[in-house]
Every structure is written in structure tokens, then in C-alpha cells.
N, CA, C and O atoms as a GROMACS GRO file, in nm:
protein
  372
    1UNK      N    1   6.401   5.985  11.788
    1UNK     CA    2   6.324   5.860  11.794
    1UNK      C    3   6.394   5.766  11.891
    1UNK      O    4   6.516   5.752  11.885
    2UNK      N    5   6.324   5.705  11.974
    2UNK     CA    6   6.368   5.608  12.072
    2UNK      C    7   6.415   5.489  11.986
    2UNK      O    8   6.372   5.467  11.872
    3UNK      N    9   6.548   5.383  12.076
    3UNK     CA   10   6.587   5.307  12.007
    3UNK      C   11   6.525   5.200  12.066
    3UNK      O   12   6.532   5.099  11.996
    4UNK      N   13   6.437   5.178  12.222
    4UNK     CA   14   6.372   5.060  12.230
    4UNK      C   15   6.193   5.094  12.193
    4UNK      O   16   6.155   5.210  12.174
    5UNK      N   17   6.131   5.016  12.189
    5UNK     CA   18   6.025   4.994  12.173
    5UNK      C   19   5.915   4.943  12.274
    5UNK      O   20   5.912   4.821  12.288
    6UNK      N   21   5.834   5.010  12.341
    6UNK     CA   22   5.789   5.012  12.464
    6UNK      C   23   5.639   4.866  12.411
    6UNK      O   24   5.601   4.845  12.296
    7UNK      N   25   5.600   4.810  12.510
    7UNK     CA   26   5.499   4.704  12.476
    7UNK      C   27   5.400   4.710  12.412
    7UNK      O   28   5.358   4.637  12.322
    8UNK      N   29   5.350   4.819  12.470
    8UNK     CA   30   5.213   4.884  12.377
    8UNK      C   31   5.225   4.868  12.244
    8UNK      O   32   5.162   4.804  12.160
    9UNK      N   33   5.374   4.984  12.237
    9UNK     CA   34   5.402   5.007  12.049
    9UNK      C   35   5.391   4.862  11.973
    9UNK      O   36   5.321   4.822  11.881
   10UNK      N   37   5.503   4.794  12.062
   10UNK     CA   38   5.536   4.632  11.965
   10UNK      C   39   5.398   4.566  11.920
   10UNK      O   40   5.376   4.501  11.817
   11UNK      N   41   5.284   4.610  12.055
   11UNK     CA   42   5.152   4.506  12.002
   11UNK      C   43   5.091   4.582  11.909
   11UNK      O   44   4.998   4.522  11.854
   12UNK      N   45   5.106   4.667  11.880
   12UNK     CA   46   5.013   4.799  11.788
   12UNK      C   47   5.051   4.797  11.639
   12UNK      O   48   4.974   4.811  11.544
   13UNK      N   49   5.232   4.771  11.633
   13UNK     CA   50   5.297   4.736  11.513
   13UNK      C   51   5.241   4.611  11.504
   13UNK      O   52   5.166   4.607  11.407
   14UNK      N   53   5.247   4.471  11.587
   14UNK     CA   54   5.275   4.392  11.556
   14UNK      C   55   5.160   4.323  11.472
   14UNK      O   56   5.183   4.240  11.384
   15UNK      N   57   4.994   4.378  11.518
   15UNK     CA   58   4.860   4.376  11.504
   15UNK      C   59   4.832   4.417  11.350
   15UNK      O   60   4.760   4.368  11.263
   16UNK      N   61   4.923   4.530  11.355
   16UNK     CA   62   4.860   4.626  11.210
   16UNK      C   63   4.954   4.546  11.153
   16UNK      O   64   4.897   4.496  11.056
   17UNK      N   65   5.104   4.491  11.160
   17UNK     CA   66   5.105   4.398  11.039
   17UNK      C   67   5.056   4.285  11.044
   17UNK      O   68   5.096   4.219  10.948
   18UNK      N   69   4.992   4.233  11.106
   18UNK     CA   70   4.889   4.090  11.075
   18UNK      C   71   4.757   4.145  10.965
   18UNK      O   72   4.704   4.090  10.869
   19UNK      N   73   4.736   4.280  11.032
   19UNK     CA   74   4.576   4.313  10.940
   19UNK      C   75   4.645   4.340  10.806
   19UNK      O   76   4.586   4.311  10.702
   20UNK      N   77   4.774   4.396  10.804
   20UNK     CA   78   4.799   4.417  10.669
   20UNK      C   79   4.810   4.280  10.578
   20UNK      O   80   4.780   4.292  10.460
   21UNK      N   81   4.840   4.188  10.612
   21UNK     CA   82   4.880   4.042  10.559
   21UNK      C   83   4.754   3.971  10.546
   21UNK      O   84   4.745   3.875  10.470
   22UNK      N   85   4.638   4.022  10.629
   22UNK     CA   86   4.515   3.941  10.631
   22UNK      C   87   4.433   4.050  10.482
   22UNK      O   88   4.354   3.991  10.408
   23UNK      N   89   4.463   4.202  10.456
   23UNK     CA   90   4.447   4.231  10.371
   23UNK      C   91   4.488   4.184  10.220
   23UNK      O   92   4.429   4.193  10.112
   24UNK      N   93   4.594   4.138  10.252
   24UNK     CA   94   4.698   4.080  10.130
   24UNK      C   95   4.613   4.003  10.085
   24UNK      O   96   4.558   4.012   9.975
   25UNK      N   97   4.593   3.900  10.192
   25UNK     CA   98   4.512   3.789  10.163
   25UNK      C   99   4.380   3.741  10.111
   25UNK      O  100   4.348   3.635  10.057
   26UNK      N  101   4.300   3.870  10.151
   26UNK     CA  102   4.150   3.888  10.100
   26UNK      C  103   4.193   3.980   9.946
   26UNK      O  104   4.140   3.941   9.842
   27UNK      N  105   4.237   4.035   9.943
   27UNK     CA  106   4.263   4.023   9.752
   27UNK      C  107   4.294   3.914   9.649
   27UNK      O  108   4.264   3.887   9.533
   28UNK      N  109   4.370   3.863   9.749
   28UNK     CA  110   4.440   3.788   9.666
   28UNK      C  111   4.314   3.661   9.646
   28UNK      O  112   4.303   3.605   9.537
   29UNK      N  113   4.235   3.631   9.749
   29UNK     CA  114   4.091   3.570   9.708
   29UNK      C  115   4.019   3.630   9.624
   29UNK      O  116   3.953   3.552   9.555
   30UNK      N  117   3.999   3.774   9.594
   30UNK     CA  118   3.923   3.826   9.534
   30UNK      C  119   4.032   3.842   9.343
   30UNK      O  120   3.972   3.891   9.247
   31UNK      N  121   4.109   3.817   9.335
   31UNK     CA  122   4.174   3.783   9.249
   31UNK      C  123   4.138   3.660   9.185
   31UNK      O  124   4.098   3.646   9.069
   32UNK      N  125   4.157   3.573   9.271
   32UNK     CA  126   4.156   3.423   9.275
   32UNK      C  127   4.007   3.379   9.200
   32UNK      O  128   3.990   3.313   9.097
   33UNK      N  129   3.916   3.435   9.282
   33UNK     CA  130   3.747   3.371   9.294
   33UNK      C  131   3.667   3.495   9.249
   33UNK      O  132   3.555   3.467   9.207
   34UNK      N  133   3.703   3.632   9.248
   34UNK     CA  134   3.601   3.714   9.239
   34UNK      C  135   3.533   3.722   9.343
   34UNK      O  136   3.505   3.634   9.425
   35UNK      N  137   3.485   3.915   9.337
   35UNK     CA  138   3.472   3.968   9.465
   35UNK      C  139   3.334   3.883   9.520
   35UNK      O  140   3.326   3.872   9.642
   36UNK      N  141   3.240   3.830   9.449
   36UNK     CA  142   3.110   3.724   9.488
   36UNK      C  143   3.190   3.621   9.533
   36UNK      O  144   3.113   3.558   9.606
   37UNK      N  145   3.267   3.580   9.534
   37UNK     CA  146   3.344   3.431   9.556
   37UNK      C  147   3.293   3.433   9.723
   37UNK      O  148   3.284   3.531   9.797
   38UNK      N  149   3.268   3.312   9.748
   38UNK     CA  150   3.240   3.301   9.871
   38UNK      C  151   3.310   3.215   9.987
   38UNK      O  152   3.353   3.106   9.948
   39UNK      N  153   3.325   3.239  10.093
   39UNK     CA  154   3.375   3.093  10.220
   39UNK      C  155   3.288   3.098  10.286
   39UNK      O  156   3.208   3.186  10.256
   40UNK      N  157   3.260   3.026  10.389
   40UNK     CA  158   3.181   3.016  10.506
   40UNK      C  159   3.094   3.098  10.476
   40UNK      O  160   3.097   3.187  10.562
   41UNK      N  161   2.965   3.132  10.349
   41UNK     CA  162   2.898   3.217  10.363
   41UNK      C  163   2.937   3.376  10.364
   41UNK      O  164   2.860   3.468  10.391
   42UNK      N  165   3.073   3.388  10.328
   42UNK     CA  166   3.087   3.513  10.379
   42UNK      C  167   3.176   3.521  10.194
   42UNK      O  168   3.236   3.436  10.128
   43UNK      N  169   3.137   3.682  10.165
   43UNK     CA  170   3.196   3.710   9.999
   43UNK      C  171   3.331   3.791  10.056
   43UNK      O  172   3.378   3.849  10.153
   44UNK      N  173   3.360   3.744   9.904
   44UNK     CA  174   3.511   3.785   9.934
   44UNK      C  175   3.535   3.942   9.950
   44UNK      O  176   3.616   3.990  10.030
   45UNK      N  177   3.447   4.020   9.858
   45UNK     CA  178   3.439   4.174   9.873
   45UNK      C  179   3.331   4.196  10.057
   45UNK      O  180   3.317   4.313  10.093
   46UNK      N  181   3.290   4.122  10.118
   46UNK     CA  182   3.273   4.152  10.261
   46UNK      C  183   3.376   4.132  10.331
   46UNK      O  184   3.403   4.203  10.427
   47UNK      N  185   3.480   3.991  10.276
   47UNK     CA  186   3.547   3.988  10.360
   47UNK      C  187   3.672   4.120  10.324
   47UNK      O  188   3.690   4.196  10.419
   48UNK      N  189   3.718   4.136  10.254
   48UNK     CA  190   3.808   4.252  10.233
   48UNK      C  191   3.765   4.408  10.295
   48UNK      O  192   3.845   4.496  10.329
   49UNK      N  193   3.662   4.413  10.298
   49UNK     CA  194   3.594   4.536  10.380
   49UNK      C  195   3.621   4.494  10.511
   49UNK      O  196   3.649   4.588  10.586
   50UNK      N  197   3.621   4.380  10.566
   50UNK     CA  198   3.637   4.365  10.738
   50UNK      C  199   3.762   4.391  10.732
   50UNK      O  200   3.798   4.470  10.819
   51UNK      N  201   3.853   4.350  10.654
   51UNK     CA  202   3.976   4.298  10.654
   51UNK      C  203   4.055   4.461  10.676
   51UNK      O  204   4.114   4.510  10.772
   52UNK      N  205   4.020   4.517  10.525
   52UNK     CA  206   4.057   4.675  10.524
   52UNK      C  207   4.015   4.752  10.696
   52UNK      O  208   4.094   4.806  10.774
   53UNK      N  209   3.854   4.732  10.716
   53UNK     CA  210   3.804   4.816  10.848
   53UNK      C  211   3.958   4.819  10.960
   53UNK      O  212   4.027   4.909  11.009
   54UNK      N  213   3.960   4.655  10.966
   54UNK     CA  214   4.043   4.637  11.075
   54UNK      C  215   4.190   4.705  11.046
   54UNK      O  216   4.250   4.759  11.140
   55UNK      N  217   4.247   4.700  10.912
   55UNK     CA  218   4.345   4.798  10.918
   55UNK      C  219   4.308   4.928  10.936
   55UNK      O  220   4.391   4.993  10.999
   56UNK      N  221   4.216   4.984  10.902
   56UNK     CA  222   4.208   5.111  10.927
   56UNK      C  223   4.193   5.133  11.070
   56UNK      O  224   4.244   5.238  11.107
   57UNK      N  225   4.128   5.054  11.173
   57UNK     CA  226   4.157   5.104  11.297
   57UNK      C  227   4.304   5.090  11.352
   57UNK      O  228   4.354   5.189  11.403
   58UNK      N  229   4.367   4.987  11.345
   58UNK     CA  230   4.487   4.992  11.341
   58UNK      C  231   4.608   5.115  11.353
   58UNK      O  232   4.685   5.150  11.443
   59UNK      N  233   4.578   5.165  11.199
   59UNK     CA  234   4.618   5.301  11.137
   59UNK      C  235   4.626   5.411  11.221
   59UNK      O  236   4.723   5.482  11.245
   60UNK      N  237   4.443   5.422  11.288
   60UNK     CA  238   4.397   5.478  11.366
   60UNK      C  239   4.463   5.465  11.489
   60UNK      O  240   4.488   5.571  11.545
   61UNK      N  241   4.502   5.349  11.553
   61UNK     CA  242   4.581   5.378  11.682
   61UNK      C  243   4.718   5.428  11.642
   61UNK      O  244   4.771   5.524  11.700
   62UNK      N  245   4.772   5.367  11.548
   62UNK     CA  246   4.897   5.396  11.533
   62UNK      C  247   4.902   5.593  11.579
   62UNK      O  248   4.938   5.644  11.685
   63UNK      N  249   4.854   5.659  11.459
   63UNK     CA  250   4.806   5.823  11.501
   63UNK      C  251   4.802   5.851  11.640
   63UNK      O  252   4.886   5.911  11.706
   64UNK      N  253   4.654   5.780  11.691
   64UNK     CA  254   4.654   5.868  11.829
   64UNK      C  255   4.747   5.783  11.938
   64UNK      O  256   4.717   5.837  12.045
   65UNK      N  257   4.802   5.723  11.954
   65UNK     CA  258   4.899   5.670  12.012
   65UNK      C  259   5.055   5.766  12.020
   65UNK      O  260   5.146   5.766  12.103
   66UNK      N  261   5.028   5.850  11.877
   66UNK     CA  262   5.142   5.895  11.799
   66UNK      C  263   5.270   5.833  11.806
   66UNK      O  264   5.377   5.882  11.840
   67UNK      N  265   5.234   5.676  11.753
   67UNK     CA  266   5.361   5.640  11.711
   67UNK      C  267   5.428   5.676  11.557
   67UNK      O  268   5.543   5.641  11.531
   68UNK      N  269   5.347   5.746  11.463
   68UNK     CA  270   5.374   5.782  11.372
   68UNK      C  271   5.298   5.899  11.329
   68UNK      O  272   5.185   5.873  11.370
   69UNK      N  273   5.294   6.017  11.268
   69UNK     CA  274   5.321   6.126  11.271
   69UNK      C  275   5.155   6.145  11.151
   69UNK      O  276   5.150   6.100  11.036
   70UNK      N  277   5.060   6.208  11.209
   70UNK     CA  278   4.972   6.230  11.176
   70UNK      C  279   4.974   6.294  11.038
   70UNK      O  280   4.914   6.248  10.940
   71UNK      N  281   5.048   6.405  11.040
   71UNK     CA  282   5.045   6.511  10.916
   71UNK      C  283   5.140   6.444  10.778
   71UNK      O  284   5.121   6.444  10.656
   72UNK      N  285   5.254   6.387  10.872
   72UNK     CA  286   5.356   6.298  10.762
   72UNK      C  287   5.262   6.160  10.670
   72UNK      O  288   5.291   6.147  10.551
   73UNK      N  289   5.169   6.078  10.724
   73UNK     CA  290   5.091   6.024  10.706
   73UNK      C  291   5.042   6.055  10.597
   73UNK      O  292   5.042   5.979  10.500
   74UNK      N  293   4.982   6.196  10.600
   74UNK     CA  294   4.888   6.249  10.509
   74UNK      C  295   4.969   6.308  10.375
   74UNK      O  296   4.931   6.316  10.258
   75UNK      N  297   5.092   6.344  10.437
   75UNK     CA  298   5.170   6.424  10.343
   75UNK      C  299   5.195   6.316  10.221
   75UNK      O  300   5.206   6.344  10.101
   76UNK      N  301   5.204   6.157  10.294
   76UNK     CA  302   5.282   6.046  10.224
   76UNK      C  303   5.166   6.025  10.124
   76UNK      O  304   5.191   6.038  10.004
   77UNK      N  305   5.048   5.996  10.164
   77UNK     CA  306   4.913   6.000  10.111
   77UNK      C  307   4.894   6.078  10.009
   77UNK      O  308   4.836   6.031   9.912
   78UNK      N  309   4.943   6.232  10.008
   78UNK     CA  310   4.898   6.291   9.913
   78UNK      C  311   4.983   6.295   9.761
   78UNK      O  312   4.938   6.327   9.651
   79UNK      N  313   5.135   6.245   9.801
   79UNK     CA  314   5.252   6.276   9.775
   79UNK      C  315   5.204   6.106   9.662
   79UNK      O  316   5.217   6.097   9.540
   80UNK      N  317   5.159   6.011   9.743
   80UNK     CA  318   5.115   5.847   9.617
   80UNK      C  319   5.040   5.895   9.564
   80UNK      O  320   5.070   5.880   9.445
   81UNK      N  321   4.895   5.985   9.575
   81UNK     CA  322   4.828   6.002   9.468
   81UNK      C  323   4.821   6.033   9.364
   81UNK      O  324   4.774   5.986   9.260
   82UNK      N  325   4.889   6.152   9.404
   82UNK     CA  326   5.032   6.229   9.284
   82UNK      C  327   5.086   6.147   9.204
   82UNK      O  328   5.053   6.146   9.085
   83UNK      N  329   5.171   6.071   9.250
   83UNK     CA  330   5.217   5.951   9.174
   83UNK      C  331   5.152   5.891   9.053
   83UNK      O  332   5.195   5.903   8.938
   84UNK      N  333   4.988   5.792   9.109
   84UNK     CA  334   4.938   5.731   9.089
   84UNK      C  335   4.861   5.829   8.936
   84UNK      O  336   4.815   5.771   8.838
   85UNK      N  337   4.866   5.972   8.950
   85UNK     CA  338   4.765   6.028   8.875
   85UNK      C  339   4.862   6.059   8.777
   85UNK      O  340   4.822   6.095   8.666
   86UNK      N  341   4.985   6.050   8.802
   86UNK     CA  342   5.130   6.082   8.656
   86UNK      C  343   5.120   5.945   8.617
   86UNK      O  344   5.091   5.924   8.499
   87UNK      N  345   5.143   5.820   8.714
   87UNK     CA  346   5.193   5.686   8.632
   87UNK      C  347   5.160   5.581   8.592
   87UNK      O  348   5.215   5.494   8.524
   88UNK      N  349   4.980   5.602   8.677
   88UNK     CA  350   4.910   5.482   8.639
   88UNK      C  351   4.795   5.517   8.554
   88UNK      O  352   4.787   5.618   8.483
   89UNK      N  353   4.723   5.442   8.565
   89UNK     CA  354   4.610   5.413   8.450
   89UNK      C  355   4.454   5.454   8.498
   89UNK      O  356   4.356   5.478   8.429
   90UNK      N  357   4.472   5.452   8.670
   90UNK     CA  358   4.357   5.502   8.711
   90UNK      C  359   4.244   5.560   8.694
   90UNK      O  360   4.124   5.534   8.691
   91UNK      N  361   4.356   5.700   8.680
   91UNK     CA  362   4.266   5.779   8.666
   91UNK      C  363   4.258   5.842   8.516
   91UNK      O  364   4.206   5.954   8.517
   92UNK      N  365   4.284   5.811   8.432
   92UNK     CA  366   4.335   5.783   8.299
   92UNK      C  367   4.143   5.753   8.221
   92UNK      O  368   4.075   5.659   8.263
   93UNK      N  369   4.100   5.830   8.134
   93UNK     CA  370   3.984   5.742   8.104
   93UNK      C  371   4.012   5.658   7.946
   93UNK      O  372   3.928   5.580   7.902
   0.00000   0.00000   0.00000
């Protein structure tokens, strides 16, 4: 792994953590107000769908950019669900 960070990468990191924080943020409204809760006309469960979209493209460059490792991604992915299906309540009926 390289120890500097070329421009592209920094704006690609720097983007996907804003969408991640703007995600933070649209829960935490939908916490707050409920997913009908509204601003400017716009609900809080629309806005968390833009919010999520935009991380997911993000995500998406990160991959084909390959600043981070497509299969490891998935591996990490499969490896929380796992988790989630021993420790939480989820999927639990």
C-alpha cells in the first residue's frame, strides 16, 4: 500500500466521508421526527434514501477506482451479517 495519497483518492475518501456523516444525520432525523417527519417538503425516509444513494455511489467509486478491494468488501459484508444473525435481534422473530 502506498504511503502518499494521490488527489483523486483524497477527494473520493474525503466525499464518501461527508455522505457518510450526511447519512448519520438523516437517521438521526428519522429518530428524532419519524420517517414522515418532514423539511422543506422533503420526508425524512426520502431524505435518507438520497442520503444512503449518494453513499452508495461513493462506495461504488471507491471499488472501481480500486482504492479498496472489491472481494474484501464483500468478504467484510458477509463476515457482519454473520455477526448480526448470532448477536442481534434482527433476525430473531
Amino acid at each position: 500500500m502506498q504511503n502518499e495519497i494521490d488527489d483523486k483518492t483524497k477527494e473520493i475518501l474525503l466525499i464518501a466521508q461527508e455522505e457518510c456523516a450526511e447519512v448519520t444525520q438523516a437517521i438521526s432525523k428519522v429518530f428524532r421526527f419519524g420517517f414522515n417527519g418532514q423539511y422543506n417538503d422533503v420526508t425524512n425516509k426520502a431524505m435518507l434514501e438520497e442520503e444512503l444513494g449518494d453513499l452508495v455511489c461513493m462506495i461504488g467509486l471507491l471499488l472501481d477506482q480500486e482504492i479498496v478491494s472489491e472481494e474484501n468488501v464483500q468478504n467484510a459484508a458477509k463476515a457482519k451479517l454473520n455477526k448480526l444473525k448470532k448477536w442481534s435481534t434482527i433476525f430473531k422473530e
